[in-house]
FIDOKE-122240 format. One line per 8 residues: for each residue x, y, z of C-alpha. Coordinates in steps of 0.25 Angstrom, whole numbers, plus 5000, padded with zeros to 4 digits. Layout:
// residues N
X:Y:Z ~ ...
This chain:
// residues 715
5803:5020:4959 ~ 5812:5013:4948 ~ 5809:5001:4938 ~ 5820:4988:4941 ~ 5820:4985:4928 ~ 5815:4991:4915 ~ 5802:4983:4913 ~ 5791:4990:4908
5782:4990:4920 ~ 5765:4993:4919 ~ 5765:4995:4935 ~ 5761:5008:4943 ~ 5768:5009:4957 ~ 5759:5014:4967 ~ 5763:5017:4982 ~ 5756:5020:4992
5765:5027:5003 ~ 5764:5030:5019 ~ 5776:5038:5027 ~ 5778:5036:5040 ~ 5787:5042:5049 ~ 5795:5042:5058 ~ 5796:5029:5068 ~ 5799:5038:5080
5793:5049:5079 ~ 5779:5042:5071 ~ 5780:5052:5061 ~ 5773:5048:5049 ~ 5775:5050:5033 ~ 5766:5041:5024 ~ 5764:5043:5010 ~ 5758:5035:4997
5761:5034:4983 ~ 5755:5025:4970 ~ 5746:5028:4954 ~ 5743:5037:4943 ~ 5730:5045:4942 ~ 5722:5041:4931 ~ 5717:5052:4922 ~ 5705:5055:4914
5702:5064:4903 ~ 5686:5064:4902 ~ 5681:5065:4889 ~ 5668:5064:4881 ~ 5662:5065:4868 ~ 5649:5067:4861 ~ 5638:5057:4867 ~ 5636:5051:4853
5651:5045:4851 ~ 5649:5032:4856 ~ 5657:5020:4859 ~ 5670:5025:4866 ~ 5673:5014:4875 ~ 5685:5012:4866 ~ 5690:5028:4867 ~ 5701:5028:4877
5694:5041:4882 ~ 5681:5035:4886 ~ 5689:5026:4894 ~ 5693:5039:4903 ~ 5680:5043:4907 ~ 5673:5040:4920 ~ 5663:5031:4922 ~ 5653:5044:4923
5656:5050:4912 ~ 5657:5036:4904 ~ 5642:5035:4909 ~ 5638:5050:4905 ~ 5643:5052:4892 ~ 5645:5039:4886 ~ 5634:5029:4890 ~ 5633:5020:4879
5649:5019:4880 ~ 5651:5017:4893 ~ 5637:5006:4894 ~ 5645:4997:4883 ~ 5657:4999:4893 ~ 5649:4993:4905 ~ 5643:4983:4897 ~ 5658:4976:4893
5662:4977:4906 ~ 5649:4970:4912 ~ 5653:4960:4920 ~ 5647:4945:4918 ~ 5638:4936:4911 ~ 5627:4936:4920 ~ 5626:4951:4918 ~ 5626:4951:4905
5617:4940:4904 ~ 5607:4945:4913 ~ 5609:4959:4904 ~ 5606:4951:4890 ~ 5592:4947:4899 ~ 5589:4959:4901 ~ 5591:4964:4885 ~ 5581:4954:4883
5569:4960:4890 ~ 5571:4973:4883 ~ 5560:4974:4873 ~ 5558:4981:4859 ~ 5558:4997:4857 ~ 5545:5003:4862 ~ 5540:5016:4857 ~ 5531:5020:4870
5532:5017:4882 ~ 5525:5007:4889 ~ 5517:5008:4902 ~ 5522:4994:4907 ~ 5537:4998:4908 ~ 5539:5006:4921 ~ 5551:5015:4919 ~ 5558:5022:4906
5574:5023:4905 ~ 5586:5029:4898 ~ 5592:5016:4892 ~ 5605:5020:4885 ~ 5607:5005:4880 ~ 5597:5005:4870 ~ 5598:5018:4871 ~ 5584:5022:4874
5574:5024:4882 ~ 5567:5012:4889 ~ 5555:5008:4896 ~ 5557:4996:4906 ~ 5551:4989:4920 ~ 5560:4982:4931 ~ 5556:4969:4937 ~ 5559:4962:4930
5566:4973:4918 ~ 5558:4976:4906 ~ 5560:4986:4895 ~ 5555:4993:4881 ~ 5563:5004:4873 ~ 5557:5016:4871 ~ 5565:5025:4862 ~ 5579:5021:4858
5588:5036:4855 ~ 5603:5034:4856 ~ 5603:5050:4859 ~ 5598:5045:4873 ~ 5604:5047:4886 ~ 5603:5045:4900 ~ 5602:5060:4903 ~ 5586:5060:4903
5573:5063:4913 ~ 5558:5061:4909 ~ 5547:5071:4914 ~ 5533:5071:4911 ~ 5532:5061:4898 ~ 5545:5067:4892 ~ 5559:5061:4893 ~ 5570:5071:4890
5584:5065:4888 ~ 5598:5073:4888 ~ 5611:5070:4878 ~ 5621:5080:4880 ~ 5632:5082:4870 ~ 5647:5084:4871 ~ 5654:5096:4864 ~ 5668:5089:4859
5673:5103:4857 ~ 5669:5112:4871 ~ 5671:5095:4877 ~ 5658:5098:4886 ~ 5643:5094:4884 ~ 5635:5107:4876 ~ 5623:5102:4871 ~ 5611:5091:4876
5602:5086:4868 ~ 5586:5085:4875 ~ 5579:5072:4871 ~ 5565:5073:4874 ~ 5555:5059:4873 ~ 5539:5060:4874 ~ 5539:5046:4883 ~ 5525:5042:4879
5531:5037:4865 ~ 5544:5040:4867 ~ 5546:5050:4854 ~ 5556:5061:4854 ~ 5550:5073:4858 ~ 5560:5083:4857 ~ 5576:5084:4856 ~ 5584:5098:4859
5598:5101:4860 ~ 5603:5110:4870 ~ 5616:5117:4873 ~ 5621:5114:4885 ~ 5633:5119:4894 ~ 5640:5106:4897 ~ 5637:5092:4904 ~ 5630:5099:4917
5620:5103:4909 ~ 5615:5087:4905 ~ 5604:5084:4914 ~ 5612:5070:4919 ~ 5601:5065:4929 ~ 5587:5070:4927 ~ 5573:5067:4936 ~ 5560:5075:4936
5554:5079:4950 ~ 5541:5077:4951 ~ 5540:5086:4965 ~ 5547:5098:4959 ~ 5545:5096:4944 ~ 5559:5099:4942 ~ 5570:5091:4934 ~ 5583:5088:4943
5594:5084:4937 ~ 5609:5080:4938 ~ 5622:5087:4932 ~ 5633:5080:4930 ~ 5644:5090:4925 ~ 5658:5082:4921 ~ 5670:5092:4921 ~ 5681:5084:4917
5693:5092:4922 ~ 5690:5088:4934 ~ 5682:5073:4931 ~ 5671:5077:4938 ~ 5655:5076:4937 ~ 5648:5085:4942 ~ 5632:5084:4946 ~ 5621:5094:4949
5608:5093:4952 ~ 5599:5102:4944 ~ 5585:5105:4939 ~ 5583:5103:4925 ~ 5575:5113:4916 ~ 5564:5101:4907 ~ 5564:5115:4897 ~ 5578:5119:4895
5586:5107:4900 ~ 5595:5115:4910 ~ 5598:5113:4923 ~ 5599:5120:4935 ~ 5607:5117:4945 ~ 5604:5113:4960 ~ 5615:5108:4966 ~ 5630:5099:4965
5627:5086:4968 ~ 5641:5079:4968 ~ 5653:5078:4960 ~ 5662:5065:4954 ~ 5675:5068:4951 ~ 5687:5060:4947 ~ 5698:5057:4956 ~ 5690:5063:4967
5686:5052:4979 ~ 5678:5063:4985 ~ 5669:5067:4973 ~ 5666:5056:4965 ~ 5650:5056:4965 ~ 5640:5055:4954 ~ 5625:5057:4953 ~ 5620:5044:4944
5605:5043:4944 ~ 5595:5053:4950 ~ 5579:5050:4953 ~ 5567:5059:4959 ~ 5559:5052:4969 ~ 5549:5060:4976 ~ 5555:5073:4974 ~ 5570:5068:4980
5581:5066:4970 ~ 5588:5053:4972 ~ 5601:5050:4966 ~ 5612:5040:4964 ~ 5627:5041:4963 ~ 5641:5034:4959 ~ 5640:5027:4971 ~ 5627:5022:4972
5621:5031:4982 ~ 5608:5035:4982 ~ 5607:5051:4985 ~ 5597:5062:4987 ~ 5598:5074:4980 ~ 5595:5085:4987 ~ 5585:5094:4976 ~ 5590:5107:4981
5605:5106:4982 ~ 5610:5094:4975 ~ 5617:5089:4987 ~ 5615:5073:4989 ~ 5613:5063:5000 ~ 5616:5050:5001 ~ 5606:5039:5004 ~ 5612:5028:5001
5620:5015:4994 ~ 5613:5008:4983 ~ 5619:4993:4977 ~ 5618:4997:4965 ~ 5628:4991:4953 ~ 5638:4983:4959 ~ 5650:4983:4970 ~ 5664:4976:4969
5677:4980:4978 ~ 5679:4993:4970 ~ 5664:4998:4973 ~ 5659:4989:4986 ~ 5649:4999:4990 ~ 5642:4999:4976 ~ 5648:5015:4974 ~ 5648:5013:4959
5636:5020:4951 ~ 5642:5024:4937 ~ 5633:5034:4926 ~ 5617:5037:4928 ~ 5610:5027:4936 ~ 5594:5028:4932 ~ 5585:5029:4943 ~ 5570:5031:4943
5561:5031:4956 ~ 5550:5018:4957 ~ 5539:5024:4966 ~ 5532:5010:4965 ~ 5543:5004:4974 ~ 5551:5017:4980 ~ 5564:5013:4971 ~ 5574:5019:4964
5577:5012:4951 ~ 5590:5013:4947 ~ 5596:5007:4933 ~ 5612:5005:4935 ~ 5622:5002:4925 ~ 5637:4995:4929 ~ 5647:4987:4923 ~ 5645:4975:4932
5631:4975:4933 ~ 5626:4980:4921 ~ 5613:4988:4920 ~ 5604:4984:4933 ~ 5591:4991:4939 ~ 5592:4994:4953 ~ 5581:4998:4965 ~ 5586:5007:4977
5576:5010:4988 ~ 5579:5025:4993 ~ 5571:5023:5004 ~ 5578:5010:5009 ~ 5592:5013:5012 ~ 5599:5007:5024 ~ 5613:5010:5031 ~ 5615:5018:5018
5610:5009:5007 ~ 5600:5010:4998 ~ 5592:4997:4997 ~ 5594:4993:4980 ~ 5591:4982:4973 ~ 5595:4977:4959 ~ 5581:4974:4950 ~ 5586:4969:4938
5596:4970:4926 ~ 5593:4980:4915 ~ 5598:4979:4899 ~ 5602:4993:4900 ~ 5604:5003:4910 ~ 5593:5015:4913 ~ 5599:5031:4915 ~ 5586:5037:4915
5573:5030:4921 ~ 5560:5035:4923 ~ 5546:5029:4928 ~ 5537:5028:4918 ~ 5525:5035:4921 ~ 5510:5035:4916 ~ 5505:5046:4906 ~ 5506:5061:4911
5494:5064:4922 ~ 5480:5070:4917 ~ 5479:5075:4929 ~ 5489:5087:4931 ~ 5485:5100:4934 ~ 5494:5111:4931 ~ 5506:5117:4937 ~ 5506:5132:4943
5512:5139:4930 ~ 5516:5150:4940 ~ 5524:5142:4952 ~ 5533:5153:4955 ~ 5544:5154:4969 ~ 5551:5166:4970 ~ 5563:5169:4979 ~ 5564:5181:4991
5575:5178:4998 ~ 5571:5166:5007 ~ 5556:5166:5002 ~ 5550:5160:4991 ~ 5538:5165:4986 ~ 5530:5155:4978 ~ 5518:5159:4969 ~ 5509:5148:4962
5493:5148:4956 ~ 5485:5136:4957 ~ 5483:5129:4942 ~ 5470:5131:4936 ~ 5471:5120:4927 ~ 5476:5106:4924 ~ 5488:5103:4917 ~ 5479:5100:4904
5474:5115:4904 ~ 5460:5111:4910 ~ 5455:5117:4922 ~ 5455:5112:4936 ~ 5440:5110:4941 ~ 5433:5119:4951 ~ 5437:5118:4966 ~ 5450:5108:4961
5457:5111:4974 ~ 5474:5112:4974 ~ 5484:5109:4983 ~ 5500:5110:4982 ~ 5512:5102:4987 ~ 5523:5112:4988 ~ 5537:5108:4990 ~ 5549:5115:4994
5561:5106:4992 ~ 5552:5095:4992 ~ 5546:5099:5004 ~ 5529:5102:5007 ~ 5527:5116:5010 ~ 5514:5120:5011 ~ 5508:5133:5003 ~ 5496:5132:5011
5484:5131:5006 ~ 5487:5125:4993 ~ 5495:5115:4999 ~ 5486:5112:5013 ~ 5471:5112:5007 ~ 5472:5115:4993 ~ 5466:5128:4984 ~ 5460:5130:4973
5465:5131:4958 ~ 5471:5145:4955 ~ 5474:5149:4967 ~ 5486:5158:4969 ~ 5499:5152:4979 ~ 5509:5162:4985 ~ 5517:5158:4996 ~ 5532:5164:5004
5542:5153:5009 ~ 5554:5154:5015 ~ 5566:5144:5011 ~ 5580:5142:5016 ~ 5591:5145:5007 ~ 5593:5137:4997 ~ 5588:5131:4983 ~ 5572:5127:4987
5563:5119:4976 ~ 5548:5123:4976 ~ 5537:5113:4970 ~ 5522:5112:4969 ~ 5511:5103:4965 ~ 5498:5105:4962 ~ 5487:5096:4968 ~ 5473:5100:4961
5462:5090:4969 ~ 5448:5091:4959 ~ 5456:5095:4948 ~ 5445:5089:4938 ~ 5434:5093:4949 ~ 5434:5078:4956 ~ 5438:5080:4970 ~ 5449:5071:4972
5457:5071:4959 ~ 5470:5076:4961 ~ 5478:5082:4949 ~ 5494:5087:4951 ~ 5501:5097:4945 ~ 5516:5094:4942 ~ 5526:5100:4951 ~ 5531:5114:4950
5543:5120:4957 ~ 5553:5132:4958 ~ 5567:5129:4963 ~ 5573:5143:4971 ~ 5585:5148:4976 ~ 5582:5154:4993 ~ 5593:5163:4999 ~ 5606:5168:4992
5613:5157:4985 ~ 5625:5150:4991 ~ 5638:5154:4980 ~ 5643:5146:4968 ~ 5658:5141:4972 ~ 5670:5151:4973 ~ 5681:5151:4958 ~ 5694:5152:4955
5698:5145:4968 ~ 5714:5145:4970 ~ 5724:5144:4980 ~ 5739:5147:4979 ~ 5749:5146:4989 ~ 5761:5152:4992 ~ 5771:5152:5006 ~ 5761:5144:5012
5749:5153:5011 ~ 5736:5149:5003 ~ 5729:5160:4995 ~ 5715:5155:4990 ~ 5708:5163:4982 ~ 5694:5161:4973 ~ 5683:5168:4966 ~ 5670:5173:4973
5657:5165:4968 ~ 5649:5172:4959 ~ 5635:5167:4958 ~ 5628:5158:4970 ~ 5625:5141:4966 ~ 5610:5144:4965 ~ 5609:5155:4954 ~ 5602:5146:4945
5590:5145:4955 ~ 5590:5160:4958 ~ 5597:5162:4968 ~ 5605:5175:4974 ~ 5620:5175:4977 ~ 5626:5186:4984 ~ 5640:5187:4980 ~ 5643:5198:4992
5642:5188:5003 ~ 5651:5177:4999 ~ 5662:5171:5009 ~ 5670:5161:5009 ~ 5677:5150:5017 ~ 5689:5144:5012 ~ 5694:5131:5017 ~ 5707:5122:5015
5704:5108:5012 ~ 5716:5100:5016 ~ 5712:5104:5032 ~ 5699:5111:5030 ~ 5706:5123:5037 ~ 5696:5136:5034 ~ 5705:5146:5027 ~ 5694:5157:5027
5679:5157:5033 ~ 5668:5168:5026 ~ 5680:5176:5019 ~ 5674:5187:5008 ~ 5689:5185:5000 ~ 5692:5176:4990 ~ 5707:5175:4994 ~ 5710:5169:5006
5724:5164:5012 ~ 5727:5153:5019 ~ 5743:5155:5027 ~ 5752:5147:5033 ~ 5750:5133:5026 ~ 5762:5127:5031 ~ 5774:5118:5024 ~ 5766:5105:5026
5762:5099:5013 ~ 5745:5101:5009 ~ 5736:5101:4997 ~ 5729:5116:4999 ~ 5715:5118:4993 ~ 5705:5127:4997 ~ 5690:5127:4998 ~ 5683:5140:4996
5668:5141:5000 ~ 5659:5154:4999 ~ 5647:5157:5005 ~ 5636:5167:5003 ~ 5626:5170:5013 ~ 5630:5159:5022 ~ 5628:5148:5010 ~ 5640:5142:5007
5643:5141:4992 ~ 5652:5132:4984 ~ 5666:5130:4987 ~ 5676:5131:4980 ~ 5692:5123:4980 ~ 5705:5130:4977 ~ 5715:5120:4970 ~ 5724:5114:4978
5740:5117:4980 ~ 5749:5111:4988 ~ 5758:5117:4998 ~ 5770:5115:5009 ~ 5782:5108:5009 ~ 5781:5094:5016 ~ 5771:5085:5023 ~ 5769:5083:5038
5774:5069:5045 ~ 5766:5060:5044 ~ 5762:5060:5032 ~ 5751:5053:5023 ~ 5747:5051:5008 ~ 5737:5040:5003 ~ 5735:5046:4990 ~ 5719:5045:4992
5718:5057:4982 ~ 5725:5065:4971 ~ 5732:5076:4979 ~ 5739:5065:4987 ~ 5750:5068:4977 ~ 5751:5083:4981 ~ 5764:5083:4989 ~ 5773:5072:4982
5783:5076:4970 ~ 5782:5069:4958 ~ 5797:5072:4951 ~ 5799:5067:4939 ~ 5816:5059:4937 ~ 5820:5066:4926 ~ 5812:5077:4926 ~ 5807:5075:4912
5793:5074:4918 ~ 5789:5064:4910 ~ 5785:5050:4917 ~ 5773:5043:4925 ~ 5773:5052:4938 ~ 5765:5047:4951 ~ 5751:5049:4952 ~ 5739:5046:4961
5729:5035:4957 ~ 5716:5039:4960 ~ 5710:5025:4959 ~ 5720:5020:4967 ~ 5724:5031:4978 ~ 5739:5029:4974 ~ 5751:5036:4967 ~ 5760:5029:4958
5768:5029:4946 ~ 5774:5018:4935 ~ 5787:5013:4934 ~ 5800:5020:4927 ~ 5806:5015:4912 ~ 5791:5009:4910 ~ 5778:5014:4903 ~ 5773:5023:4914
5788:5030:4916 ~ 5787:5034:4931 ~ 5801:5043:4933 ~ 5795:5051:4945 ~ 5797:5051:4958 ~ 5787:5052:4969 ~ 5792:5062:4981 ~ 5783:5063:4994
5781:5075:5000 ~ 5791:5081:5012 ~ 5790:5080:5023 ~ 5801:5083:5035 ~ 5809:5073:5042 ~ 5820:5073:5054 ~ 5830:5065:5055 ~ 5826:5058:5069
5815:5051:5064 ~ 5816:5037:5056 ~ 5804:5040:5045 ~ 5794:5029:5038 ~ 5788:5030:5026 ~ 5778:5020:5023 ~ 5770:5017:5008 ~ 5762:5009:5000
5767:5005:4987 ~ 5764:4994:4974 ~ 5766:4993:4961 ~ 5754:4990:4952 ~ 5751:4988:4938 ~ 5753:4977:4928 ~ 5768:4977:4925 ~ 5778:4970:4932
5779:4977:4946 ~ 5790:4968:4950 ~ 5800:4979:4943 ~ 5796:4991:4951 ~ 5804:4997:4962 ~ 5802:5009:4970 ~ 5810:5017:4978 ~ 5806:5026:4990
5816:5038:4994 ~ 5818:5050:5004 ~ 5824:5063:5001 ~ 5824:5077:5003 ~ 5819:5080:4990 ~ 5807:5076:4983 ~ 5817:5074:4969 ~ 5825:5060:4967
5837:5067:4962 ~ 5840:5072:4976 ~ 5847:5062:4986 ~ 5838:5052:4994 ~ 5838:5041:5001 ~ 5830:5028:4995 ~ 5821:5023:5006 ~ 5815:5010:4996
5819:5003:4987 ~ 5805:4993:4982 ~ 5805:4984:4971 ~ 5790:4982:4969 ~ 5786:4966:4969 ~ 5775:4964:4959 ~ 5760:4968:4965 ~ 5768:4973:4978
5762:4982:4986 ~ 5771:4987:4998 ~ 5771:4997:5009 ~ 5785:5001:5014 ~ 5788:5010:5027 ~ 5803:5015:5024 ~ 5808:5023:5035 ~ 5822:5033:5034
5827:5042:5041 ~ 5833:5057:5035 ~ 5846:5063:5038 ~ 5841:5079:5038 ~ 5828:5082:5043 ~ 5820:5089:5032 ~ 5810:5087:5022 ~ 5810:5073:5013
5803:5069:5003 ~ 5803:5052:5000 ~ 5802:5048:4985
């Protein structure tokens, strides 16, 4: 490509190139070229700097991490670019409902939230919206849960030096008159251990919450589901939930809101899908599309949830309330049905408009129960293999101390992984206080959840009254645990053979529940990606070969997966390398991702290697480059791969191509040759010559015929 004149041009050329070949013989070559991949350096900085819209930094972080680390910052963002006056207008509306700072709550308002506008905590009703403060704290964030009369909220802290998250601060709040109870700073290991999403079980009596883990090498989030200890505030983890990483099409998935109904975790993602969570494993399922927020042509299907989305349960009506915050809409109050879903969608309706956006929503409750009696102090499972054991003794007493009336009669519901199991007696006809349980199950292999509670008919010696107790539960590991992933993954390649080599796994994926790993029974089975070809199947080795690969052009990477005791374990990739000598007729390249540029030659003119060189876009799905003697100083040249041609057959190479941008893109002219080397200084003969018209886009088919059969490359 070369510049007619010497105007300084603002314009990209972006092509998008198909190869066919030849007429005769129908042998096809097709091939694509066009942009340059943005980069992003993700940074962060201590919670309390605010106001950074204006650092050209800020500006480089994803919506997530804008959301996460910077909320105040990135809510004044949304506001400016809300779209409207009727939006604003109704917004203004809502402001004015919003009523003076209350110091306790009040039992007319229905739900309690995280409302980082004011920033605060807020009680307020729906239908129509209505709200009181009750504490304003500009140490509040939207990392929070409530639990028996106590709201406990999370700020973690970035270490500028180690640049990773290393202590949280615990906020603890007694919500009958709002007073701060308690505050402690912990030492944490990074940004997995913040609680991100946190809901209380009521079934279990167990905390579940979400990791997001950011690694920024990479640029991708990371979420767990794990249980969270309400004494030290770690957390164990359950299971990988999913992953969202940039420039990646097939792992871009967040986890934005989470809520307990009935034992079952729901969730929401980016793209606004309502999921299950399975409690045992972190895997999800899908239940379906909600409308919420808004759609255009970029996102017709609604697929754009950005940062936490509150969600609370209203049993009254069977809803999930969900408070959403975007830039169009501004901050709205939603309703989805879970138990309405049809052809895939979930049925959601927009309530009302709300003055600020709500992270964390509860439903406010009535005073702590009378009425409970106590827990079993000794609930106890203990592992044999594929047994359990389980040991309990009937409660004596209420929760208060006092003790429960002669011939008070108790029953049990008894789950296991949210499902009745009988213990006999005590769960069919009842027994009396004091009584001694000991019961043998057998469970499948696997992470299981035991939980009880108490039902104590007569409690106060009135046939009839029925007191609880609060759930208990024991969370175990059954069987031998399924391994962590293999390390050190590589592969090297040398005369067309693949040596892959990796590191055993050390521990199993379940040794924070207890579980047993047996290192002497590991196998493996490797696989290679770009054909699924099985390289190996249950090896003991960790170096395995792969021969003959051939002279045709390919990305190799391998997966390696191990397994122990017939449970598969966590695969690991090898990184990737690429190997042969051309590519097979006919040939296509879409650039649909970032290795699309694997096999081309980028050579530099002068061979200063200085100069705008072509690059993938990842927005667009192009390649592309800026013109010579202008600000983006393009002196490369763009090579194809070889491939082999004869000398009996005329070839067709086809392409799209345009040149974009906001300069004049009348001056651009680009040239398409074929040669036997992918290097302009060697001879070649000029195929095109195109002098770009301004917004032109083009698809050319150029067919030529070669003097010697071998190998060409077009440039």
């Amino acid at each position: 490509m070369e510049q007619k004149s010497q105007t300084r041009l603002m314009a990209l050329l972006f092509i998008s190139v198909m190869m066919a070949l030849p007429v005769k013989a129908q042998k096809l070559l097709k091939l694509t070229a066009g942009g340059k991949a943005a980069t992003t350096e993700s940074l962060t900085t201590d919670r309390k700097t605010v106001d950074q819209s204006g650092n050209e930094w800020y500006s480089q972080l994803s919506p997530n991490q804008k959301a996460l680390f910077f909320t105040k910052d990135y809510l004044k963002e949304l506001s400016k670019m809300a779209d409207g006056e009727e939006v604003r207008a109704a917004r203004e509306s809502v402001k004015k409902k919003q009523k003076n700072v209350a110091k306790a709550p009040d039992n007319k308002y229905e739900f309690v939230g995280c409302n980082t506008t004011i920033p605060g905590i807020a009680q307020f009703n729906v239908s129509p919206y209505e709200a009181d403060t009750l504490v304003v704290d500009s140490m509040l964030t939207q990392y929070a849960y409530y639990h028996d009369g106590k709201y406990h909220n999370f700020v973690p802290y970035w270490n500028s030096v180690t640049r990773t998250f290393d202590k949280m601060d615990v906020l603890v709040y007694d919500t009958r008159d709002w007073e701060k109870e308690d505050s402690v700073r912990i030492d944490i290991a990074d940004q997995g251990a913040v609680p991100y999403i946190t809901a209380y079980d009521e079934t279990t009596g167990l905390l579940y919450c979400i990791s997001m883990m950011s690694t920024y090498s990479t640029h991708t989030d990371s979420y767990d589901l794990c249980v969270l200890d309400p004494e030290t505030y770690g957390m164990t983890k359950i299971g990988h939930i999913c992953d969202w990483t940039w420039m990646d099409d097939n792992n871009q998935e967040s986890i934005n809101g989470m809520v307990i109904i009935n034992g079952a975790i729901y969730a929401i993602d980016n793209y606004n899908r309502l999921l299950t969570i399975d409690k045992n494993t972190g895997a999800y399922t899908i239940l379906g599309k909600m409308k919420i927020g808004f759609a255009n042509d970029r996102f017709p299907d609604y697929d754009k949830i950005v940062g936490i989305q509150g969600m609370v349960y209203d049993q009254a009506t069977g809803e999930i309330l969900i408070s959403h915050l975007d830039y169009l809409e501004g901050a709205c109050l939603y309703r989805a049905n879970p138990n309405a879903i049809v052809d895939g969608v979930v049925q959601t309706e927009k309530v009302e408009m709300l003055d600020a956006t709500y992270y964390y929503i509860y439903k406010q409750g009535q005073a702590a129960s009378q009425t409970l009696i106590s827990s079993p102090s000794d609930f106890k499972a203990v592992v044999d293999g594929e047994k359990v054991h389980l040991t309990f003794t009937v409660p004596t007493t209420m929760a208060d101390g006092k003790a429960l009336a002669d011939g008070t009669v108790v029953k049990a519901v008894f789950m296991i992984d949210g499902n009745d199991v009988s213990l006999g007696d005590i769960s069919d006809k009842g027994v009396a206080a004091g009584t001694a349980i000991d019961k043998t199950f057998d469970l499948e292999r696997g992470l299981h959840t035991l939980s009880l509670v108490l039902k104590a008919d007569g409690y106060d010696g009135i046939k009839g009254n029925v007191a609880e107790s609060r759930a208990v539960s024991s969370t175990i590991y059954i069987g031998y645990d399924v391994p962590e992933a293999p390390t050190a993954a590589k592969l090297t390649i040398k005369d067309n053979t693949a040596t892959i080599t990796w590191k055993a796994p050390t521990k199993g994926q379940n040794e924070q529940w207890g579980a047993v790993f047996d290192k002497d029974d590991l196998s493996y089975t490797v696989v290679r990606t770009y054909d699924n070809k099985v390289v190996a199947q249950d090896t003991k080795e960790t170096t395995v070969t792969d021969s003959e690969l051939g002279d045709v052009l390919h990305t190799y990477t391998y997966v390696i997966t191990p397994k122990s005791h017939d449970g598969a374990g966590l695969a690991a990739r090898t990184n990737s390398v690429v190997n042969g000598t051309h590519v097979e007729l006919p040939y296509y390249n879409g650039f649909e991702d970032a290795e699309s540029l694997n096999f081309f030659t980028n050579h530099n003119v002068n061979d200063d290697g200085t100069g705008r060189t072509w690059n993938w876009n990842y927005i667009k799905k192009q390649v592309g480059t800026g013109p010579a003697d202008s600000y983006y100083n393009n002196n490369y040249w763009l090579f194809t791969p070889g491939f082999n041609v004869d000398t009996e057959h005329v070839y067709r190479a086809s392409f799209d191509f345009t040149p974009t941008g906001d300069g004049d893109t009348e001056n651009v002219r680009f040239l398409a040759t074929v040669g036997t080397e992918a290097d302009e200084h060697h001879p070649a003969d000029t195929l095109m010559v195109y002098d770009a018209g301004k917004a032109d886009m083009s698809r050319k088919n150029l067919y030529f015929r070669v003097p010697k059969a071998g190998k060409y490359y077009i440039g």
